[in-house]
C-alpha positions as CSV (number, residue, x, y, z in Angstrom):
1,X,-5.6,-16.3,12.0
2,X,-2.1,-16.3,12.6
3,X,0.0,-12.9,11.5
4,X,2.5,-14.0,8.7
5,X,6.3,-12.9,9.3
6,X,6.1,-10.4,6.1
7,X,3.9,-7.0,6.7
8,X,2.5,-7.3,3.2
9,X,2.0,-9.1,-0.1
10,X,1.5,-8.7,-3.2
11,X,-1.9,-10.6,-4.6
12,X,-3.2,-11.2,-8.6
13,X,-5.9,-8.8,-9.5
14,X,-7.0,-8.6,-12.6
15,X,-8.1,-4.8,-12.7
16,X,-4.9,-3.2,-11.0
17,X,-2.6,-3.8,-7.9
18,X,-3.4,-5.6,-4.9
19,X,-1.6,-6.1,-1.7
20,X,-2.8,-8.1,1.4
21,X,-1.5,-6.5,4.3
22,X,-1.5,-8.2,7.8
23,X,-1.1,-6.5,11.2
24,X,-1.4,-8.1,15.1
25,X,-3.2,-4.4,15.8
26,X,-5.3,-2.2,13.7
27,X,-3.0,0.5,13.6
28,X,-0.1,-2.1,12.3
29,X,-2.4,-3.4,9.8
30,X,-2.5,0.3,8.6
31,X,0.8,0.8,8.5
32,X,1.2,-2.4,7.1
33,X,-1.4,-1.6,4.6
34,X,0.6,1.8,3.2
35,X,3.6,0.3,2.9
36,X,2.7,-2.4,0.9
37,X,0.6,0.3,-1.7
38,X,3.9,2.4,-1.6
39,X,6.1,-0.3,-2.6
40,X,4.3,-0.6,-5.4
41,X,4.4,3.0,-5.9
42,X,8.0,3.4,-5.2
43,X,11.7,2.2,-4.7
44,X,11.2,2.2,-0.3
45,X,15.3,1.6,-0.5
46,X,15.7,5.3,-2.2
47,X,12.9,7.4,0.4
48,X,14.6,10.0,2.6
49,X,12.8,10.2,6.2
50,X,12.6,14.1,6.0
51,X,9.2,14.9,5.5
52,X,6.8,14.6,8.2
53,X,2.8,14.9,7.7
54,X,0.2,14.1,10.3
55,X,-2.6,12.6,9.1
56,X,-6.4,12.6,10.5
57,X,-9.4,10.4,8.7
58,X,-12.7,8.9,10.6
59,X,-15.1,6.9,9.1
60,X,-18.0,4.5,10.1
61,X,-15.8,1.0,10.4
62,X,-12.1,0.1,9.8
63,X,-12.6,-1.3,6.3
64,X,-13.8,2.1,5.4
65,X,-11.0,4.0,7.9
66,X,-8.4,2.1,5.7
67,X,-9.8,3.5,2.4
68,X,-9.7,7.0,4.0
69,X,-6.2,6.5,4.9
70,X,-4.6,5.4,2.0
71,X,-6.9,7.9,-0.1
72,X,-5.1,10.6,2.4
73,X,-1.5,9.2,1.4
74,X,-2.5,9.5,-2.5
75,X,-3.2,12.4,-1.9
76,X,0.5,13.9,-0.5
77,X,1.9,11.4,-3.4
78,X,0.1,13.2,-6.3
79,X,-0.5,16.6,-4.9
80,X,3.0,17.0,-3.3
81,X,5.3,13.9,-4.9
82,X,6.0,12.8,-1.6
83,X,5.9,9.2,-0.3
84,X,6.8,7.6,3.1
85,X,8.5,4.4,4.5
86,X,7.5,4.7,8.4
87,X,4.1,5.4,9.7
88,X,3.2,6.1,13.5
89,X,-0.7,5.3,13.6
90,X,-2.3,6.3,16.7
91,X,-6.2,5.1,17.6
């Protein structure tokens, strides 16, 4: 399947959001993946770049790595009102 130009889109869903996110690497995809959920989150235009936060997850296959890494973003967003723009994913 060929990579589309744009990082991310926003799909229909009937429940909630949904974004499809593409990537030529897994950790793209992720990155991809985050900040497709944050622009729907967030204006990305107004986001400083002055918080860092390094982030660990593990789980049993990348579908289920990608729900532990966005669950891990929530997570800043609600507990600490922060959101980010650039991600540097590392396998």
């Amino acid at each position: 399947m060929a990579v589309p130009e744009v990082p991310f889109e926003e799909i229909p869903h009937t429940a909630d959001w949904a974004i499809r996110a593409y990537g030529r690497t897994l950790p793209e995809l992720f990155a991809h993946a985050a900040l497709g959920m944050y622009s729907l989150l967030v204006d990305l235009d107004a986001l400083g770049e002055s918080e860092r936060r390094e982030v660990e997850v593990e789980a049993a296959s990348p579908e289920g790595l990608l729900v532990a890494w966005l669950n891990e973003l929530v997570y800043f967003t609600e507990r600490e009102q922060l959101a980010f723009r650039r991600f540097e994913i590392h396998e």
